[in-house]
Rosetta silent file (secondary structure, phi, psi, omega in degrees, C-alpha in Angstrom):
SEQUENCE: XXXXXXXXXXXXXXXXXXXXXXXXXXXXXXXXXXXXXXXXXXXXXXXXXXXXXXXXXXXXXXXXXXXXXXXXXXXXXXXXXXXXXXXXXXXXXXXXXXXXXXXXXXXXXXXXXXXXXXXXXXXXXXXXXXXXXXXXXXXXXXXXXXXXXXXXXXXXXXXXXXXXXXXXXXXXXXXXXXXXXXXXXXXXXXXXXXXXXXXXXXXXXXXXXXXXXXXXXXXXXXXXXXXXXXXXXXXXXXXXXXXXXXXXXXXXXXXXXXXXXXXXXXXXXX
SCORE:     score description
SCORE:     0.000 S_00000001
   1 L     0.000  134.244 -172.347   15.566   27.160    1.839 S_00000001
   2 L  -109.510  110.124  179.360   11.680   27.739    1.302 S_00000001
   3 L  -100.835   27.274  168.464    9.803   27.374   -1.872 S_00000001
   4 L    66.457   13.791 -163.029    6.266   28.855   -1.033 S_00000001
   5 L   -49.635  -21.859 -165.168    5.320   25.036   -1.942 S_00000001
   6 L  -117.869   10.297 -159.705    2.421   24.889    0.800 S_00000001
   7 L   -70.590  128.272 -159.927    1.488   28.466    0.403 S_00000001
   8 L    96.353   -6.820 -151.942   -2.064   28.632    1.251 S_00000001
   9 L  -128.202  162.760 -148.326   -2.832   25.086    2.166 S_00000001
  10 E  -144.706  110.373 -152.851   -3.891   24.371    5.592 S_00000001
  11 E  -118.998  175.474  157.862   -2.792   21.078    7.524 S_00000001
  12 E  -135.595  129.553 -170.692   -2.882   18.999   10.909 S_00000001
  13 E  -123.572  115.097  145.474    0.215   17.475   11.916 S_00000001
  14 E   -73.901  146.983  126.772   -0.184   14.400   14.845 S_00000001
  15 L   106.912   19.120  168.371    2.145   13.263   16.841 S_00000001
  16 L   -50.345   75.667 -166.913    4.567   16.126   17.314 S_00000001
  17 L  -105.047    8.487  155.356    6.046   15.301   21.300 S_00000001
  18 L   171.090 -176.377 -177.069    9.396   17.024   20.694 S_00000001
  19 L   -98.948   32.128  160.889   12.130   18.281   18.860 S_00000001
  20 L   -75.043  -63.138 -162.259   13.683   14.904   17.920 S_00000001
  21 L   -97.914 -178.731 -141.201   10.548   14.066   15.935 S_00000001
  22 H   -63.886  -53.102 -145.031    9.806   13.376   12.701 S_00000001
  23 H   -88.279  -10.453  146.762    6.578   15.073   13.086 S_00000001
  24 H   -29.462  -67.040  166.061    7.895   18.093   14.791 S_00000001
  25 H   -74.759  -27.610 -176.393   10.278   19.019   11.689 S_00000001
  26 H   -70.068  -30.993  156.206    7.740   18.243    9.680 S_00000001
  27 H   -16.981  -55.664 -172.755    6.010   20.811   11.317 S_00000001
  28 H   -90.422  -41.137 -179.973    8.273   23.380   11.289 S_00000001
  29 H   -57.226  -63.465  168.459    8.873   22.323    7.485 S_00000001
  30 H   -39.792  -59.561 -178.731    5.135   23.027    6.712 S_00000001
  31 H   -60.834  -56.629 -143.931    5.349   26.652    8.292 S_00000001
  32 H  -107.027   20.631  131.461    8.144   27.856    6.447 S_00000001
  33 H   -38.971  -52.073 -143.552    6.405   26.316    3.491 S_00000001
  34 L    68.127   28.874  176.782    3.629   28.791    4.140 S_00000001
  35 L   -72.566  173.584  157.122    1.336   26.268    5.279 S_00000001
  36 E   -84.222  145.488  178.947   -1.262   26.929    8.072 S_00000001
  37 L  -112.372  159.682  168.947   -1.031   24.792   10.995 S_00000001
  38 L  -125.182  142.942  141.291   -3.259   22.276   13.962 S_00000001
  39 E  -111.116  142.620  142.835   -0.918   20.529   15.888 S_00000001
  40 E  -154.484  167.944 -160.853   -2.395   17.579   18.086 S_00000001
  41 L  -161.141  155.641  176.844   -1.216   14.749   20.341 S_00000001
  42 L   -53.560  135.270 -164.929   -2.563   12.586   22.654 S_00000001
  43 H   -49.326  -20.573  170.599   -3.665   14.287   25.994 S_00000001
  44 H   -59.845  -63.978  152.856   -0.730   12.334   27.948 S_00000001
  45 H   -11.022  -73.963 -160.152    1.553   14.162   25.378 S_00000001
  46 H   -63.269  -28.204  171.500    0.390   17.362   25.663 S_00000001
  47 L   -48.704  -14.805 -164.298    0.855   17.254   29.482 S_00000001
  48 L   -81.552  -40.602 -178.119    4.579   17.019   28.916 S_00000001
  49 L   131.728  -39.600 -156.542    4.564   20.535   27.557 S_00000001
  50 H   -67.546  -77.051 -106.300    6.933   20.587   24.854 S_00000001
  51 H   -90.884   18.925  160.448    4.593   20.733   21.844 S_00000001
  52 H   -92.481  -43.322 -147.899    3.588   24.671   22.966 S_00000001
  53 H   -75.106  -40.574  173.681    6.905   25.841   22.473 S_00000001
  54 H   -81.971   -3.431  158.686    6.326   24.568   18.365 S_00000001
  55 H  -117.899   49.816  137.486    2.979   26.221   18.417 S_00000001
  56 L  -102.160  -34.560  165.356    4.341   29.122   19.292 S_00000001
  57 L   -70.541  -29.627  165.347    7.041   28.554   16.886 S_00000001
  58 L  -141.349   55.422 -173.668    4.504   27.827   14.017 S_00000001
  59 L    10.015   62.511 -169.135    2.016   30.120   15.404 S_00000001
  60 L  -141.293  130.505 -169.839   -0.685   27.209   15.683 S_00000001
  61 L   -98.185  145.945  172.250   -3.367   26.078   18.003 S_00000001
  62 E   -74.652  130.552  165.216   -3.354   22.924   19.683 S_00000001
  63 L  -100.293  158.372 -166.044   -6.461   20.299   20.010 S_00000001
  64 L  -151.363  112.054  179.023   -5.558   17.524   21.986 S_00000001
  65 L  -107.899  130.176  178.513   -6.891   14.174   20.660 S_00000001
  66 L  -105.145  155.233 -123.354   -7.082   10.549   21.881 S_00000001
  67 L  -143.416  -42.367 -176.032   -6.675    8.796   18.261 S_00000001
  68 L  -106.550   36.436 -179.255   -8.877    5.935   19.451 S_00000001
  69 L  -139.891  113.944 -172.399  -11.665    8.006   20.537 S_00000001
  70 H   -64.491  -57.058 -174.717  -14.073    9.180   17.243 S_00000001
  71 H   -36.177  -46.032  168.014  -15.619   11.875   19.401 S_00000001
  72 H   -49.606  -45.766 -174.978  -12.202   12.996   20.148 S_00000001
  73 H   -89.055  -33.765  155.466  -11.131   13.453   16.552 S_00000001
  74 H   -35.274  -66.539  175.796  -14.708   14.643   15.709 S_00000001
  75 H   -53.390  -37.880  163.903  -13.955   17.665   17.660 S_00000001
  76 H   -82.153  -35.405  165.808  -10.425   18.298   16.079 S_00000001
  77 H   -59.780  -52.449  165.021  -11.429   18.450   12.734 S_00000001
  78 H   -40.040  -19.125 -177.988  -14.408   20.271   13.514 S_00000001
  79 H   -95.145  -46.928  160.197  -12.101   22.930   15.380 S_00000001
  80 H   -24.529  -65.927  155.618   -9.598   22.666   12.574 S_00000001
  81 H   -45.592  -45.962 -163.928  -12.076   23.636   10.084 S_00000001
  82 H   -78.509  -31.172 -168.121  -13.329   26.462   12.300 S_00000001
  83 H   -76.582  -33.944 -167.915   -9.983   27.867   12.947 S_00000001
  84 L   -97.173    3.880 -166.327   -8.866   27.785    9.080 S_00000001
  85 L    70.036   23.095 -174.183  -12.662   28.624    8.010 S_00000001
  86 L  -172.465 -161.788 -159.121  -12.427   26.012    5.185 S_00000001
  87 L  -110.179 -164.930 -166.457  -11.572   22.438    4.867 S_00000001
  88 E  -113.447  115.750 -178.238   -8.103   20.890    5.366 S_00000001
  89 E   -42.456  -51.328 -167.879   -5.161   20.188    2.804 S_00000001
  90 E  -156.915  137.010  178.118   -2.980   17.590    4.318 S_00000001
  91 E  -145.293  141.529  179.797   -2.425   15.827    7.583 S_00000001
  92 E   -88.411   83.528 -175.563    0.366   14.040    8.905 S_00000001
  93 E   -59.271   66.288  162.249   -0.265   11.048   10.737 S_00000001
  94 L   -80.453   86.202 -160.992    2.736   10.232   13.251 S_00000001
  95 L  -140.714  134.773  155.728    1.398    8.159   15.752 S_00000001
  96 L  -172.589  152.169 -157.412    2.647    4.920   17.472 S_00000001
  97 L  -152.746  139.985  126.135    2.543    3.126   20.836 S_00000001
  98 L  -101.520  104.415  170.260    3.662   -0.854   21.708 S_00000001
  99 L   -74.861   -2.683 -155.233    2.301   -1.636   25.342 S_00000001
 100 L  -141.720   12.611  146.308    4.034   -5.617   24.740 S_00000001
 101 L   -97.693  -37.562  178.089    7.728   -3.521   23.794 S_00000001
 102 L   -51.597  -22.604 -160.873    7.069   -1.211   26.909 S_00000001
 103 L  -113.868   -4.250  175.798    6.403   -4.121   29.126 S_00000001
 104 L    36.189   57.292  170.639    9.539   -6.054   27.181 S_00000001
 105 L   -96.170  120.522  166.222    7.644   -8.712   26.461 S_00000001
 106 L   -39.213  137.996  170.236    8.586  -11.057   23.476 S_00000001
 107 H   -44.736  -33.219  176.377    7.338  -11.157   19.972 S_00000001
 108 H   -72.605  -14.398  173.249    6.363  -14.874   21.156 S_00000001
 109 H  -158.181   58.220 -178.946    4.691  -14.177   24.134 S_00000001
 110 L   -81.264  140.131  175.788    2.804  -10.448   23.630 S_00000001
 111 L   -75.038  131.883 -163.162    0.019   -9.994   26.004 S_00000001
 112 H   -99.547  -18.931  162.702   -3.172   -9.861   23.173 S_00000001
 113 H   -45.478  -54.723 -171.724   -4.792   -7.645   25.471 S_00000001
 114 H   -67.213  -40.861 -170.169   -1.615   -5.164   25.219 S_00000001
 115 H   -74.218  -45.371  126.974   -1.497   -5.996   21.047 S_00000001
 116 H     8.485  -97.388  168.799   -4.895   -5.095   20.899 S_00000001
 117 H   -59.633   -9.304 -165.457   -4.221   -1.661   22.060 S_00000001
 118 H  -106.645  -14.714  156.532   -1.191   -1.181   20.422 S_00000001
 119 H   -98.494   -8.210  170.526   -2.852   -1.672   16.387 S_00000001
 120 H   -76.192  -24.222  164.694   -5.754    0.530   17.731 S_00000001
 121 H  -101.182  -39.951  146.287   -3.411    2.983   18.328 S_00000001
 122 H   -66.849  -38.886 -161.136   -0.691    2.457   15.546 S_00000001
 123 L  -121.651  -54.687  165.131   -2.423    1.625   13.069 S_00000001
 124 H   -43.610  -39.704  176.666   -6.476    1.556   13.120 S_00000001
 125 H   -35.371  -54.316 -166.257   -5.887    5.480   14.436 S_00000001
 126 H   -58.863  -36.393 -167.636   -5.271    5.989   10.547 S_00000001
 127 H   -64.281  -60.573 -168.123   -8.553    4.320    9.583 S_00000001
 128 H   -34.822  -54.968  171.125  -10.194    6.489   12.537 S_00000001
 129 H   -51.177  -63.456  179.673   -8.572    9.874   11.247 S_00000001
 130 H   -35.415  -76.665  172.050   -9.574    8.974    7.635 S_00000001
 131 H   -22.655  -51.602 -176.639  -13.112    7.729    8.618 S_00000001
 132 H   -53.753  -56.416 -161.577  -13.339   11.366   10.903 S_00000001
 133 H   -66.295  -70.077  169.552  -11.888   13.353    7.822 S_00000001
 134 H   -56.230  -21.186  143.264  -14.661   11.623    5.293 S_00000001
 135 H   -42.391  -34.176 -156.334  -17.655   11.722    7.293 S_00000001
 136 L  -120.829   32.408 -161.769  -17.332   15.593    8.015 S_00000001
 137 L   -20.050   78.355 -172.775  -16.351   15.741    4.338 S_00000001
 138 L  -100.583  -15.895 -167.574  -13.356   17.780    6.102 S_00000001
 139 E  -115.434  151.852 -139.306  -10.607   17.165    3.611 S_00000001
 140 E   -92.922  150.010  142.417  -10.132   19.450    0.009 S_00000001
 141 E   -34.094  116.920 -173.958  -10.151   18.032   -3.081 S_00000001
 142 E    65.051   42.398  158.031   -6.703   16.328   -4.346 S_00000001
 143 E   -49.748 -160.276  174.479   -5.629   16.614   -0.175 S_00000001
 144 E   177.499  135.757 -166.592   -3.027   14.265    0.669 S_00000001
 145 E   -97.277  131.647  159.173   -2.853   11.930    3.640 S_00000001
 146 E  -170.990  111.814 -170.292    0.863   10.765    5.306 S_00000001
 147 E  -120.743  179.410 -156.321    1.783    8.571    7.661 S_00000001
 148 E  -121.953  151.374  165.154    4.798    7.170    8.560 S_00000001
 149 E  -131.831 -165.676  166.952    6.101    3.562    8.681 S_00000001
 150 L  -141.025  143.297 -168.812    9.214    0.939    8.553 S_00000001
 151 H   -54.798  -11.846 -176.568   10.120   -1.576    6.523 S_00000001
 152 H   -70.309   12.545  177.845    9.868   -4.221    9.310 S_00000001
 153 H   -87.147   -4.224  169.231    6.125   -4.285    8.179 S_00000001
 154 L  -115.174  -43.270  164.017    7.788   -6.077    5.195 S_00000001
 155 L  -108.032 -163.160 -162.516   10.824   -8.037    6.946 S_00000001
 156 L   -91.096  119.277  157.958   11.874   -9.217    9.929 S_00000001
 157 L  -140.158  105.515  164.099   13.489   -7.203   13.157 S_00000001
 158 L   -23.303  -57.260 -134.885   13.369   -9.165   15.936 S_00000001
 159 L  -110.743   -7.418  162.921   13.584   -6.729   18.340 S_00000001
 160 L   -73.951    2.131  177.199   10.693   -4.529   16.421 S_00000001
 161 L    35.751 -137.607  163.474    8.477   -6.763   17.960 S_00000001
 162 L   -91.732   27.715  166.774    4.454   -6.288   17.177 S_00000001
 163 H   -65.605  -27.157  170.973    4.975   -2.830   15.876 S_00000001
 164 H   -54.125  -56.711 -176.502    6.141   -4.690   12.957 S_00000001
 165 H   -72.093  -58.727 -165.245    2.507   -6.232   12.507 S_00000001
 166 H   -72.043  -29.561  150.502    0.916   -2.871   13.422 S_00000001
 167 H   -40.309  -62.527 -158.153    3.268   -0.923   10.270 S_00000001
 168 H   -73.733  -24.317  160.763    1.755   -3.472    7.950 S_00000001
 169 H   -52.789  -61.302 -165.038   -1.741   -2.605    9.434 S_00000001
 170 H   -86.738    3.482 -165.623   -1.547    0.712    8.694 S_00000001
 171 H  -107.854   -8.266  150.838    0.250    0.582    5.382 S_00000001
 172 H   -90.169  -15.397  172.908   -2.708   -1.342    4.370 S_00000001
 173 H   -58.110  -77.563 -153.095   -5.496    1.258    5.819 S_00000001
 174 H   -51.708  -39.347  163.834   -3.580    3.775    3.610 S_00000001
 175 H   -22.096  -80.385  162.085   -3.876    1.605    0.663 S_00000001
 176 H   -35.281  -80.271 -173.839   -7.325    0.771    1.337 S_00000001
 177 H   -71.491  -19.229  161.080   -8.937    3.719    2.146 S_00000001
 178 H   -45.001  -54.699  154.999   -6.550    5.764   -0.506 S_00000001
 179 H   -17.259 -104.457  149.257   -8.972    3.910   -2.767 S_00000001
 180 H     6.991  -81.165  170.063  -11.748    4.992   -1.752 S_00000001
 181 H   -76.613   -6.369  149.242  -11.046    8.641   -1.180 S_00000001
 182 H   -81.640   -8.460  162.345   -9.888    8.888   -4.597 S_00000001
 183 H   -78.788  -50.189  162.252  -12.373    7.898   -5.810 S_00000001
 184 L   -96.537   11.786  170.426  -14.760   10.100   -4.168 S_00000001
 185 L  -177.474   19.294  162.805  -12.332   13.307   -3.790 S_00000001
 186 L    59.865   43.593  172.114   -9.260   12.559   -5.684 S_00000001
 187 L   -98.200  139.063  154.462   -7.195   12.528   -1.966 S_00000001
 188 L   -99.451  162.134 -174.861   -4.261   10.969   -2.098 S_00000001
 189 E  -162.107  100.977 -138.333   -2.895    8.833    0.538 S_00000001
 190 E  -135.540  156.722 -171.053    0.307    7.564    0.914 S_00000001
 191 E  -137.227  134.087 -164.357    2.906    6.003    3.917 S_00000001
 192 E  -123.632  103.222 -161.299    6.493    6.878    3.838 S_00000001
 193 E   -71.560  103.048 -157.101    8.693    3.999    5.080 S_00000001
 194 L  -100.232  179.750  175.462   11.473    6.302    6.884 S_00000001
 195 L  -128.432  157.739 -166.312   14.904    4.926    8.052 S_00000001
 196 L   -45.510  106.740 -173.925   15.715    4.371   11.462 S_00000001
 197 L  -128.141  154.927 -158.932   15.712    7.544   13.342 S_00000001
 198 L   -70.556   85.561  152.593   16.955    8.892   16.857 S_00000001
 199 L  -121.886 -158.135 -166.684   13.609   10.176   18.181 S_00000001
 200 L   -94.591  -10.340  147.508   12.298    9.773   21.867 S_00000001
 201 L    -7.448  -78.004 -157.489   10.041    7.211   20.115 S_00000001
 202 L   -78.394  -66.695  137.878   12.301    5.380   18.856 S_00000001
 203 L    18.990  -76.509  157.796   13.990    4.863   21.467 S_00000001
 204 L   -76.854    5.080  173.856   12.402    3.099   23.309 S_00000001
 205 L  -108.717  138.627 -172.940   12.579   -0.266   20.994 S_00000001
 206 L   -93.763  133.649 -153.967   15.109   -2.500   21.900 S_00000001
 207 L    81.435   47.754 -178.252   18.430   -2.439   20.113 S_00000001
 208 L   -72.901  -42.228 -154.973   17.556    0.701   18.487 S_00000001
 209 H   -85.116  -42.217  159.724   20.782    2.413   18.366 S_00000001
 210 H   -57.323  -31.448  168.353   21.774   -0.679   16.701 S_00000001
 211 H   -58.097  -83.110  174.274   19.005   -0.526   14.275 S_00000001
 212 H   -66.825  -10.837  173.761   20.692    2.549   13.200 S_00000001
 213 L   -87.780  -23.840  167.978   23.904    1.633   12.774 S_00000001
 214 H   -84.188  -28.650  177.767   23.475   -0.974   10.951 S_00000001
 215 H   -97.559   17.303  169.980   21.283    0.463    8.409 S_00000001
 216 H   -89.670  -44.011 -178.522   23.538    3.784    7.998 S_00000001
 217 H   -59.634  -28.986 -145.437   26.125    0.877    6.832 S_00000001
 218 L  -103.407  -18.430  172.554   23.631   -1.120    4.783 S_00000001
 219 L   -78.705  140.025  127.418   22.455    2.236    2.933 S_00000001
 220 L   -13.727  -91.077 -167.651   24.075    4.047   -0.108 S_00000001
 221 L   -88.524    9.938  175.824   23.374    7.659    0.996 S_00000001
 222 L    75.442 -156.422 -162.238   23.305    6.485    4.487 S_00000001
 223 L   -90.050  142.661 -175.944   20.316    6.921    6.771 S_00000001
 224 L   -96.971  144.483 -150.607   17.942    9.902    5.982 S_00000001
 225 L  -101.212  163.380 -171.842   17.469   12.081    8.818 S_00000001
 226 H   -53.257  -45.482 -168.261   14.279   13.585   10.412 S_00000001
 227 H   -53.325  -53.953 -170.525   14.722   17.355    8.814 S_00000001
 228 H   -51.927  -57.037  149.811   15.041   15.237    5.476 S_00000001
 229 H   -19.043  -61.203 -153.840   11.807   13.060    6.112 S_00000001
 230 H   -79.908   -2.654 -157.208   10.102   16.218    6.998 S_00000001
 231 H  -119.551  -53.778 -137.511   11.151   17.627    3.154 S_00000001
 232 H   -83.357  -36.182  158.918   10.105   14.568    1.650 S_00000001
 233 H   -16.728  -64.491 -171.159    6.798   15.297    3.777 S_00000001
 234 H   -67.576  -39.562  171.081    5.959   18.646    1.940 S_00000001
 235 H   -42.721  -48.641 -177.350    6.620   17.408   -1.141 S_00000001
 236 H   -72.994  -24.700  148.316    3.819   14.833   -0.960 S_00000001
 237 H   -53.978  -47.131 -158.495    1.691   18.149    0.553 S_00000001
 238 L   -94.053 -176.169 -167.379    2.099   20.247   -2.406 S_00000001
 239 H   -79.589  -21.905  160.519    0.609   19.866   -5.596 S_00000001
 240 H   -31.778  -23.532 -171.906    3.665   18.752   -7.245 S_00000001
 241 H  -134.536   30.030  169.860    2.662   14.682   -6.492 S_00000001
 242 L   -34.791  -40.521 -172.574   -0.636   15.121   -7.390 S_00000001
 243 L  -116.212   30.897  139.460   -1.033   11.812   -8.837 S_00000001
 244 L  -104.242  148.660 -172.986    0.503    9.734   -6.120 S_00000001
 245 L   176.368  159.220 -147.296   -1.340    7.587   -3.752 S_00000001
 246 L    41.977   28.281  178.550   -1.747    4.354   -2.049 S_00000001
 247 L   -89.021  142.394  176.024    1.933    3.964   -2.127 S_00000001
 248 E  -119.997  115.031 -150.418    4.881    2.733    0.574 S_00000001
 249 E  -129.173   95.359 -151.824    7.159    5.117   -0.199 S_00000001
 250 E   -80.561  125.913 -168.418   10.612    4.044    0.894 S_00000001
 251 L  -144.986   62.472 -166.650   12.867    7.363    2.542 S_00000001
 252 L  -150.071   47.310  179.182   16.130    5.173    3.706 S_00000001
 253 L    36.542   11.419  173.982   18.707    6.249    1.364 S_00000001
 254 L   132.197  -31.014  166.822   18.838    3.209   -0.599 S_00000001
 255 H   -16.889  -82.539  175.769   18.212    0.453    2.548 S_00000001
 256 H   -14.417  -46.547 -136.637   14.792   -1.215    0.664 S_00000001
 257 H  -145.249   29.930   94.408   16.546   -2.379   -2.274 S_00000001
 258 L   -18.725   64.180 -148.466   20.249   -3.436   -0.831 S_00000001
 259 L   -89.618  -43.435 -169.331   21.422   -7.151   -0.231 S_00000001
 260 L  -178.910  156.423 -153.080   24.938   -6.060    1.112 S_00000001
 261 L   -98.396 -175.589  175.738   27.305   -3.226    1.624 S_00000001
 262 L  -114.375  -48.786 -172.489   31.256   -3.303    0.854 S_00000001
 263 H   -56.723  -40.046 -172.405   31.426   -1.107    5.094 S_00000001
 264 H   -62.784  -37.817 -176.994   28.804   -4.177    6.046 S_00000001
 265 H   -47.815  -49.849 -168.228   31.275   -6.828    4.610 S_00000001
 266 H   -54.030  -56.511 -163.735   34.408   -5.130    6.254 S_00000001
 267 H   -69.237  -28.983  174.546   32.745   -4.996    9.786 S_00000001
 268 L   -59.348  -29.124 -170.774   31.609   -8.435    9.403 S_00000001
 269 L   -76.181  -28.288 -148.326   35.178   -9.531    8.636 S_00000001
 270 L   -77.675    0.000    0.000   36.511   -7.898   11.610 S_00000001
């Protein structure tokens, strides 16, 4: 059901690579919002294909962006802008890479080369994006910024390796620089702590499926699902949350703030 909540406002959603993710529905969520849309993804992405078929689906052209290259992002806002003729409402950061989970290397013995690359691309991207958007004084008054994280930037999952370190990286960039750009253009900027969900992502971290199962038990309302995520999205687009920002904004049915289930006890017993 669609509540014209975005009508008029004019966004860029990263990291859309199919339709398992997050940033995909959000995507989709936006359009029948009556936002305008950018899509972009890394050029390795875009080779795979899928992300025409949603911008054809939410009539929207693609830019193709390297995250850790300012020239790169120079160019998509600048095309952004040209394409909506004005400046830009909201943008969804959904971006993240581990070269030291790909290479299934231990939290104990990550290559610092690969760890490196892997907060320049989770997390410093956000700084990059900001930094892009405020130079080229590209984003509207009272915008809104939102990227997504997981609570292992505040505890421990083993098996989340240094993506874990790279979450709490970027959940302080949004902090940080939410400062800042509210200061000088009342932007909000905010990170939305999501609960584990089956994208092609996702996936790829080991014991994922595991991940999820445990924290569909360890939740209330159980685990909140991408389409849901992608709702919680617009809201923090529209004008409605005007006066949130700098926030870690927990979207896990009740997980955050849960010491133990009555379903965890049972399975534990068993």
């Amino acid at each position: 059901m669609a509540y014209n909540l975005l009508k008029g406002k004019k966004g860029i959603i990263f990291g859309a690579l199919d339709e398992k993710s997050i940033a995909w529905r959000t995507a989709l969520r936006c359009h029948e919002e009556g936002a305008q849309l950018v899509l972009t993804n890394a050029p390795v992405a875009l080779r795979m294909g899928e992300i025409n078929k949603l911008a054809e689906a939410v009539n929207a052209p693609v830019i193709g962006a390297d995250v850790t290259n300012m020239d790169d992002l120079k160019n998509l806002f600048e095309g952004a802008m040209k394409h909506f003729d004005g400046k830009i409402d909201f943008v969804l950061h959904s971006v993240g890479m581990s070269l030291n989970v790909r290479k299934n290397k231990p939290y104990t013995e990550i290559d610092y080369g690969f760890n490196q690359k892997t907060l320049d691309i989770s997390a410093m991207s956000l700084h990059r994006v900001l930094r892009t958007a405020w130079d080229l004084d590209a984003l509207s008054d009272w915008g809104s910024v939102v990227a997504l994280t997981y609570i292992a930037a505040q505890r421990v999952f083993p098996d989340y390796n240094e993506m874990a370190d790279a979450k709490a990286l970027l959940e302080g960039v949004a902090r940080n620089f939410g400062y800042h750009y509210g200061v000088k253009k009342k932007v909000r900027i905010n990170t939305i702590s999501q609960s584990p969900t089956q994208t092609t992502a996702g996936s790829g971290v080991k014991g994922f499926d595991g991940f999820i199962s445990y924290a569909e038990k360890m939740s209330p309302l159980g685990n909140a699902s991408a389409d849901q995520c992608a709702d919680y999205c617009v809201t923090l687009f529209s004008d409605l949350t005007k006066m949130v920002t700098m926030q870690n904004l927990f979207h896990d049915g009740g997980f955050s703030f849960t010491g133990v289930t009555q379903a965890v006890i049972e399975q534990m017993g068993k």
